[in-house]
Every structure is written in C-alpha cells, then in structure tokens.
SEDOLUM-233257 format. One line per 10 residues: number of its first residue (from 1); their letters; for each residue x, y, z of C-alpha. Coordinates in steps of 0.25 Angstrom, whole numbers, plus 2048, in hexadecimal, padded with zeros to 3 digits. Layout:
BEGIN
NUM	A	X/Y/Z  ...
This chain:
BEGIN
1	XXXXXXXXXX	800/800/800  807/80D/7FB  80A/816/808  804/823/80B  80C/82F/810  806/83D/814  811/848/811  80D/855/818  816/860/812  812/86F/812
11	XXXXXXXXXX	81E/871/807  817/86E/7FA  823/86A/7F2  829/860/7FF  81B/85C/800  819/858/7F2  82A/853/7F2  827/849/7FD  819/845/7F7  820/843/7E9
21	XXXXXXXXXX	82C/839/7EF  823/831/7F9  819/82E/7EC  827/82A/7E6  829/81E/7ED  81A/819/7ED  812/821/7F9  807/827/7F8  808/837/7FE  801/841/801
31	XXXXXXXXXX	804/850/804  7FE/859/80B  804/867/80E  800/86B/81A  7FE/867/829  7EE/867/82A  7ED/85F/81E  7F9/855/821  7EF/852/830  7E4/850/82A
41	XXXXXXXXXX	7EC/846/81E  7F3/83E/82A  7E7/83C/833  7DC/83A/82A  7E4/830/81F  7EE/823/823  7FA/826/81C  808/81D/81E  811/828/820  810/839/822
51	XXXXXXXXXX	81C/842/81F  819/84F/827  81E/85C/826  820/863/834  81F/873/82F  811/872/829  804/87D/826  7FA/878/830  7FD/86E/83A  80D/86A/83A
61	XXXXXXXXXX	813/85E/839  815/85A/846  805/85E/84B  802/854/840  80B/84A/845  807/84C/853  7F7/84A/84F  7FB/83F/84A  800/836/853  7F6/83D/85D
71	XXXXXXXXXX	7ED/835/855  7F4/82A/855  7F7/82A/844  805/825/845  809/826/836  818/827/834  81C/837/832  827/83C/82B  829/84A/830  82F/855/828
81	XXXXXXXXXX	836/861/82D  83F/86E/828  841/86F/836  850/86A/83B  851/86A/849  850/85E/850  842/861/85A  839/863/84F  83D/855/849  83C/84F/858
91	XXXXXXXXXX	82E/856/85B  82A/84E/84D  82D/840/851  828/844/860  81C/848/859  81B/839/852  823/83A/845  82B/82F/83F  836/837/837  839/842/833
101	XXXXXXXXXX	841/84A/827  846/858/827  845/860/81C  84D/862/811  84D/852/80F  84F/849/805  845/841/7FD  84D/834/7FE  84C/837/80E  83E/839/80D
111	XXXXXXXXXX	83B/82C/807  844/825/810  83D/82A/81E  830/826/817  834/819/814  83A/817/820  82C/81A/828  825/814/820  82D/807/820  82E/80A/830
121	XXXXXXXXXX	81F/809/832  81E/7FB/82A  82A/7F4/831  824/7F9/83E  817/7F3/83D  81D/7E6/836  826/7E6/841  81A/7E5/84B  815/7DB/843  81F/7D1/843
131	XXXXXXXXXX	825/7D3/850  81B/7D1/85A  80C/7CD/856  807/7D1/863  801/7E1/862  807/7E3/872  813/7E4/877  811/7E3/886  81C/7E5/892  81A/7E7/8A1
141	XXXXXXXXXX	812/7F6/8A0  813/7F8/891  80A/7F4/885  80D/7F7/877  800/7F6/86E  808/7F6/860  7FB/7F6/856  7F5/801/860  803/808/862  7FE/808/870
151	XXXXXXXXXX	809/807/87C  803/807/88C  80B/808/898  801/7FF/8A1  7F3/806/89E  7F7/813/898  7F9/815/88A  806/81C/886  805/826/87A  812/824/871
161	XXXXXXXXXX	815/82A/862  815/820/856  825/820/859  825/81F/868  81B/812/865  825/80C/859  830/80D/863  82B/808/86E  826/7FD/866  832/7F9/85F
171	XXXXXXXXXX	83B/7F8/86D  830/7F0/874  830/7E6/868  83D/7E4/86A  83E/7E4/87B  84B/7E3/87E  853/7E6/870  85B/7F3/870  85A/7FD/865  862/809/862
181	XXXXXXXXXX	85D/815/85F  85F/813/84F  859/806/851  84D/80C/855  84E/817/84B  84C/80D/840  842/806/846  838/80E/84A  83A/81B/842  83F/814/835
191	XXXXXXXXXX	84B/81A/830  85B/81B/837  860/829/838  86D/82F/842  867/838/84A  85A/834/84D  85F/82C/85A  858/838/862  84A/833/85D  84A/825/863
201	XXXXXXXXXX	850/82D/870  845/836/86F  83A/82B/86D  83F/822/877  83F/82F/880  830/832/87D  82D/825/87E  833/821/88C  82B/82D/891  81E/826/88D
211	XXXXXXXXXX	820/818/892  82B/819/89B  827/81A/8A9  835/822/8AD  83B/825/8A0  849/826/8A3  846/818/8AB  840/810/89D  83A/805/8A1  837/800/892
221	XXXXXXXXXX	840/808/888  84D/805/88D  859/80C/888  866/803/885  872/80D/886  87A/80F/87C  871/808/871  862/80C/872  857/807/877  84C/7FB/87A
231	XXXX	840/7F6/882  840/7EF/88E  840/7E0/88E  840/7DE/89C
C-alpha cells in the first residue's frame, strides 16, 4: 500500500520541492501551506508520516505536534526548522517529534530521514510481533500494555510521549541487556547520527521522572556506566 506523507511548508517552492521528491520515490504527499490547515489534514486523515515546519502562519509547528500527541495521534513527525540553536530542536522532540532537519538541507537527506522513519515504525511493530506474542509485559509494579501504549505503576496510568513508550518498550523486551546510547538511537529513532547522545540522555531523563519512584534511585531504567543503559531484570 503506497505510503502517505503530509508536508506542511508555508515556503511554497520548499513546499512543493519536498512534495516533488517524496512523490519521486513512490509516496503519496500532500501540501499544505499553512498551520490551521496542516491541523485539521493531521487529525482528520490517517497519514503514515507528517514532515512539519516549525515557523508556520497559523498555529506553528510545535502546537500542531503538541495537539497531536494530546490526542493520542502518534504519526511519526519530521520537524523542519531554519532555527540553529540546540533548544528549539530539543523542545520539538520534547514536544513528541521523531526527527528533525535544519534548514538549508539536502534532498538526498530528506529522503533518507524519511525512509528511516518509516522503516523504524515497520520493524517496531514486526518487532513486537515476533518477539513476544503476549500484549503485556508485566513486572512487580509496572505494566506495559504494548497495542494500547499503556504503562501503570500499580493502579495509576502514567502518560508518556510516543518516544518515552518506544524506549521503555524496547529495554523492557530485553530486561537485562545493556545498550549504548547509539544502540538506542537506532533502535527507536531509526537513524545513527554523533551528537544525538544527549537525546537518549534526555528521554531517559523524562522518563525516570514519570516511572521512577526516586529518579536518581532508578528502580527500573538502570544506567551501566561507562556503556548505556537497560531494565532491571532483577
């Protein structure tokens, strides 16, 4: 089934650039060129991938990606951004993105992030599939409801971002094997990159403070020193 991708760009030649090459490789995209519009396209219609333009007429790129996971839409976002300092590309994975490029950027890199997510999101669920049949994941306290992305901590529901739940999910598969940070990185984000070490820090961070009862006493999401991390198979 040919993928569909949702570019919202409010620079009409980028716009219709990005639209042209993702067509080039078999997708089916659409543009839209403002943020109002790119809303209503994302949470009306079932697309397989949006690329999202932070600075945008209308709502921006990171209210759209917020609303979005607020409710609960998990499509994998590629964020753009002319912006070069290193908060506004953290507040967009904080805010639920999956990747992000900064502008100028080249096509070949386009296609290659897109790719990447998209092939990320297949091997996850296959993953899930073939590993374990069962949909929970059960330990002393903590539940993981995989087709419902659910995780409790006794009776309470804990709220975590697409990535907080594929993390978590990925190092309680595996209790007890240890992963380094690039490990992760191609795991659950889909792509190898120097430099992007500080965002596995920063969503193991998040996510200690949701499900950790003492956060810098991790009962689960152990840290290995020296190597990475992984989940407590005690």
């Amino acid at each position: 089934m040919t993928k569909k991708i949702l570019v919202v760009e409010d620079q009409e030649d980028i716009g219709s650039l990005i639209k042209l090459n993702l067509e080039s490789l078999g997708f089916a995209a659409t543009h839209v060129a403002n943020g109002n519009d790119g809303w209503e396209q994302a949470a009306s219609n079932q697309y397989d991938l949006i690329v999202l333009d932070i600075m945008l007429p209308g709502m921006d790129g990171l209210e759209i990606c917020k609303a979005l996971r607020g409710k609960n839409i998990y499509t994998p976002i590629l964020m753009l951004t002319a912006r070069k300092s290193e908060i506004d590309r953290v507040l967009g994975l904080e805010m639920g993105a999956d990747d992000y490029l900064t502008k100028p950027f080249s096509v070949i890199e386009l296609q290659a992030r897109v790719k990447a997510l998209l092939r990320r999101v297949e091997l996850l669920a296959q993953q899930q599939d073939e590993k374990d049949e069962d949909d929970l994941l059960e330990f002393s306290g903590l539940t993981i409801h995989k087709s419902k992305r659910e995780v409790r901590i006794g009776e309470r529901n804990i709220a975590l971002t697409m990535k907080e739940f594929d993390l978590l999910l990925y190092l309680a598969v595996y209790p007890g094997k240890v992963f380094t940070r690039e490990q992760l990185l191609n795991a659950v984000w889909g792509y190898q990159h120097n430099g992007y070490e500080h965002t596995v820090n920063s969503h193991i961070n998040r996510l200690r403070a949701k499900i950790e009862e003492d956060p810098n006493k991790p009962k689960w999401v152990l840290t290995v020193w020296g190597v990475g991390y992984k989940f407590n198979d005690e």
